[in-house]
BATOR-106674 format. One line per 4 residues: number of its first residue (from 1); their letters; for each residue x, y negated, z of C-alpha. Coordinates in steps of 0.5 Angstrom, whole numbers, plus 2048, in hexadecimal, padded with zeros to 3 digits. Layout:
NUM) A) X/Y/Z | ...
//
This chain:
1) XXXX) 800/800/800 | 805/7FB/801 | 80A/7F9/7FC | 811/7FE/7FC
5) XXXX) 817/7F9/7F9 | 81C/7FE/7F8 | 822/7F9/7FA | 820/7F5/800
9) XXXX) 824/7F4/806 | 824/7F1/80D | 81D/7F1/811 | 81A/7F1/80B
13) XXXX) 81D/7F7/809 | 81A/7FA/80E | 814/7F9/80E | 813/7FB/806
17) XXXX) 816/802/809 | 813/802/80F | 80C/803/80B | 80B/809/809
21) XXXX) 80D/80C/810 | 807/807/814 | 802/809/80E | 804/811/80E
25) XXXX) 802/810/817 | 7FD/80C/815 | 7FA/810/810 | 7FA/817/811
29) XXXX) 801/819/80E | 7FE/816/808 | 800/80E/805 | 7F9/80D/802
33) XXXX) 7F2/80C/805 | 7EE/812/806 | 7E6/814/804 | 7E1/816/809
37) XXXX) 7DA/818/806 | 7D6/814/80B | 7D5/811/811 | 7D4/819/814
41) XXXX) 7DA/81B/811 | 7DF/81C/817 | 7E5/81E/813 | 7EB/81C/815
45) XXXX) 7F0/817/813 | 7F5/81C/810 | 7EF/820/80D | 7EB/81A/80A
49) XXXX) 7F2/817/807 | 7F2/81E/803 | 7EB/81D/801 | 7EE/818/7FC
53) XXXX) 7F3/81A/7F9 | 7EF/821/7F8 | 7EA/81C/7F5 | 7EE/819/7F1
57) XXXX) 7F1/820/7EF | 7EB/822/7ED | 7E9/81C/7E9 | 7F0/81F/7E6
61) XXXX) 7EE/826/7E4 | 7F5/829/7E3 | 7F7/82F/7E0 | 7FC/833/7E1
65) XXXX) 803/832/7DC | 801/82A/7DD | 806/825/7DE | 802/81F/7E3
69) XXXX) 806/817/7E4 | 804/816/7EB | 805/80D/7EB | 808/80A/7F2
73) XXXX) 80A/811/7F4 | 80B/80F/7FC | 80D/814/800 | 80A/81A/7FC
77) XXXX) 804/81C/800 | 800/81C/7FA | 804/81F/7F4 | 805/825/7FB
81) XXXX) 7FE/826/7FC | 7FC/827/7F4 | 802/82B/7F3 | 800/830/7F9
85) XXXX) 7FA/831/7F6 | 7FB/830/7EE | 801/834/7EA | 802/82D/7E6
89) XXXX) 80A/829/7E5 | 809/823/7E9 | 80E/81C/7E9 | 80E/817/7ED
93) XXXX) 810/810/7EC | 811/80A/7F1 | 817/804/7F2 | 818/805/7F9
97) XXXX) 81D/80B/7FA | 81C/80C/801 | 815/80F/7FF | 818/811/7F9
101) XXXX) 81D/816/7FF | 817/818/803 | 813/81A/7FE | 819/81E/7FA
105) XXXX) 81A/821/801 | 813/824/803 | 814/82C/802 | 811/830/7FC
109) XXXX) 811/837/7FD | 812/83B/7F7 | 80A/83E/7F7 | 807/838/7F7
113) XXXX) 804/838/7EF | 807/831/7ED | 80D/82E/7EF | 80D/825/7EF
117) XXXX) 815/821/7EF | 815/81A/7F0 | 81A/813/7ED | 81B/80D/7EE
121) XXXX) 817/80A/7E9 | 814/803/7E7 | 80D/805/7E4 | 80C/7FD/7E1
125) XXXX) 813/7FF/7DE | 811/807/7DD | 817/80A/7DB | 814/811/7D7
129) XXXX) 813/813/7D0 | 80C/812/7CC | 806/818/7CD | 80C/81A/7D2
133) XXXX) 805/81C/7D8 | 7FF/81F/7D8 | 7FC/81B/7DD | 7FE/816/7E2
137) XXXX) 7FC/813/7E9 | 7FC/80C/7EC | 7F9/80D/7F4 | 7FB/805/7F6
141) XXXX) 7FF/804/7F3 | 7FE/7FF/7ED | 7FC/7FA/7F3 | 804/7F9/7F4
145) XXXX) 806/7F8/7ED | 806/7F1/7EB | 805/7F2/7E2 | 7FF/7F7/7E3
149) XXXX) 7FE/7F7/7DC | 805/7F8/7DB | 805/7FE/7DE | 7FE/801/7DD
153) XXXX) 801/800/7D6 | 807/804/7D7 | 802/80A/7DA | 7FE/80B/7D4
157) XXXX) 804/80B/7CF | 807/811/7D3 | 800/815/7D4 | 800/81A/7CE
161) XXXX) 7F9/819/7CA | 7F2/81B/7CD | 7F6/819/7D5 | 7F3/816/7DB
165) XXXX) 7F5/811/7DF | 7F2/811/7E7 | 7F2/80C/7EB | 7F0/80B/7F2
169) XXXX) 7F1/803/7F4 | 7EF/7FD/7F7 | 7EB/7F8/7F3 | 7E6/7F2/7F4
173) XXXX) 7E0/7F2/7F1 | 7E1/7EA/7EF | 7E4/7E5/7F0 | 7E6/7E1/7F6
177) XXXX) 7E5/7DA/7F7 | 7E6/7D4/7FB | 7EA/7D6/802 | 7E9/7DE/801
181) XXXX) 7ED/7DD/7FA | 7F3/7D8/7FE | 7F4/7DE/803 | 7F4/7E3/7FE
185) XXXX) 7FA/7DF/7FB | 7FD/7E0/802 | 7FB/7E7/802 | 7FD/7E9/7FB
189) XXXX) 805/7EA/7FE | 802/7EF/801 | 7FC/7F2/7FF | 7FB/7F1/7F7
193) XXXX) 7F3/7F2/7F7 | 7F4/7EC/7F2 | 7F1/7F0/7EC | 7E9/7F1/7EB
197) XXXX) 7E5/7F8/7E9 | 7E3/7F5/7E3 | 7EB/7F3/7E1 | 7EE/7FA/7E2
201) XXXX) 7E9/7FD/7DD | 7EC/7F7/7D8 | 7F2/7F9/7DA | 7F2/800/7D8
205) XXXX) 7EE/7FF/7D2 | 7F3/7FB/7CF | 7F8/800/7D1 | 7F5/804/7CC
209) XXXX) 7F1/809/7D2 | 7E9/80A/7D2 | 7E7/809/7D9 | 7E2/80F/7DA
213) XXXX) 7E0/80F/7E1 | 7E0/809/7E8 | 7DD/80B/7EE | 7DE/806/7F4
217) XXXX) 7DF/809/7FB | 7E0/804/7FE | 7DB/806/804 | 7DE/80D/804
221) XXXX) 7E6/80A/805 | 7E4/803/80A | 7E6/808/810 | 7ED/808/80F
225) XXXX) 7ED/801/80F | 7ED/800/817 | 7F4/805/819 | 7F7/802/813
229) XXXX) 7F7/7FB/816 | 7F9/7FF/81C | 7FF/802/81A | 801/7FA/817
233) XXXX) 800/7F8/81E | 804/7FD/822 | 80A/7FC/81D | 809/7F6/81E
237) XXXX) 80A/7F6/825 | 810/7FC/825 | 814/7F8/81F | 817/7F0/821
241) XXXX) 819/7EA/81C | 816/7E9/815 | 814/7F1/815 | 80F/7EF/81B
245) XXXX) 80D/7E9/818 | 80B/7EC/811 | 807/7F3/815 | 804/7EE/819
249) XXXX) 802/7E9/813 | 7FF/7F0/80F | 7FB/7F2/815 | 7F8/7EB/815
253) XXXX) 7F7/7EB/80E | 7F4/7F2/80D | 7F0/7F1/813 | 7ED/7EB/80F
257) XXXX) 7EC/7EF/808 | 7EA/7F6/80A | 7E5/7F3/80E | 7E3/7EC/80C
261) XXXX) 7E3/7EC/804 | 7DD/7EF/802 | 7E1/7EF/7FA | 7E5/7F4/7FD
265) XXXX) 7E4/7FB/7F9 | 7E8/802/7F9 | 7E5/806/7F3 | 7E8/80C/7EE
269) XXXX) 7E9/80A/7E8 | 7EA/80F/7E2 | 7EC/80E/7DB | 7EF/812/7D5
273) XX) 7F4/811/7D0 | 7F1/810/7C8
//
């Protein structure tokens, strides 16, 4: 969720660094929001965290012998949990080598069906051939990328013909105004919510992919929201200096965001190459 840089230094550094290890606790073992069916669901964290990346896996539909792109790989939870189940050929990408390191790091035994490898990799700039994956991913990860275009077009051109596209993310509904849109400004260093639901679908379109299915859960994910703004809290309180201060400033925004700004929506995205 918030931006990785793969050179940074200092405090700043380590707050960049640091994210995936408070989201990991936050959130289950996962780096991604969870789904609950509804308000009886009493699933925990971890399993409703799982929930969504089985949803977008689903949306997927792999087949063995495929090879998918998981875009802003994180740590590998996800491309794990799809390889445990599915015998398909998996390569990560993200610019932060320390997520790049945990996720190369995770064991995979030899009888699970399918194997995933993760390298430092810029999706706005991707480095792989044309037609090179049958499918690819994007769970929260387009937010962070400053040329979304830029990189959505990258996607499509190494999709092979007939491929899908998934993405899970924040969007808005429309666009913000007066004081709420100069906040977004602020909290755009942190969040990149900035694209609305109608500008993704453009985007895909003029990347050369049909969008074929948008379902918004965002009732379905608003749990997470609480005790991801209470691991920005306790990082806060366990770190000093600017790190402290950047902790805080993402709690207090997303405190804001996640529960103030009725535009924010979280939905599903899928789209297949011409």
């Amino acid at each position: 969720m918030l931006t990785q840089h793969r050179h940074t230094s200092g405090d700043v550094g380590t707050f960049y660094n640091q994210h995936t290890d408070v989201y990991d606790r936050a959130l289950g073992g996962n780096i991604h929001v969870g789904y609950w069916d509804d308000d009886t669901d009493d699933s925990p964290m971890q399993a409703a965290t799982d929930r969504l990346t089985d949803l977008v896996t689903e949306r997927l539909a792999p087949f063995e012998g495929q090879h998918l792109l998981d875009v802003g790989c994180g740590h590998g939870s996800t491309a794990a949990r799809i390889v445990a189940h599915h015998a398909v050929q998996i390569t990560g990408i993200s610019v932060s080598d320390y997520q790049v390191n945990l996720a190369n790091s995770r064991p995979q035994p030899l009888e699970l069906p399918g194997r995933a490898t993760f390298r430092l990799a810029d999706a706005m700039e991707n480095p792989f051939d044309d037609e090179t994956f049958d499918s690819a991913y994007a769970i929260e990860s387009l937010m962070h990328m400053k040329d979304k275009k830029a990189a959505l077009g990258h996607i499509a051109r190494v999709l092979r013909p007939g491929g899908r596209l998934v993405i899970a993310e924040h969007s808005l509904a429309g666009e913000l105004d007066g004081p709420d849109a100069a906040r977004m400004a602020h909290a755009y260093a942190y969040f990149k919510f900035s694209l609305t639901t109608d500008t993704y679908g453009e985007l895909l379109r003029e990347a050369g992919l049909e969008v074929v299915d948008h379902t918004d859960i965002t009732e379905n994910v608003r749990r997470c929201y609480e005790s991801m703004i209470s691991g920005w809290r306790d990082a806060a309180n366990n770190s000093s200096g600017e790190t402290s201060r950047e902790w805080a400033t993402a709690a207090d925004l997303g405190h804001w965001f996640f529960f103030e700004v009725p535009e924010l929506r979280y939905g599903l995205l899928t789209a297949v190459r011409h």
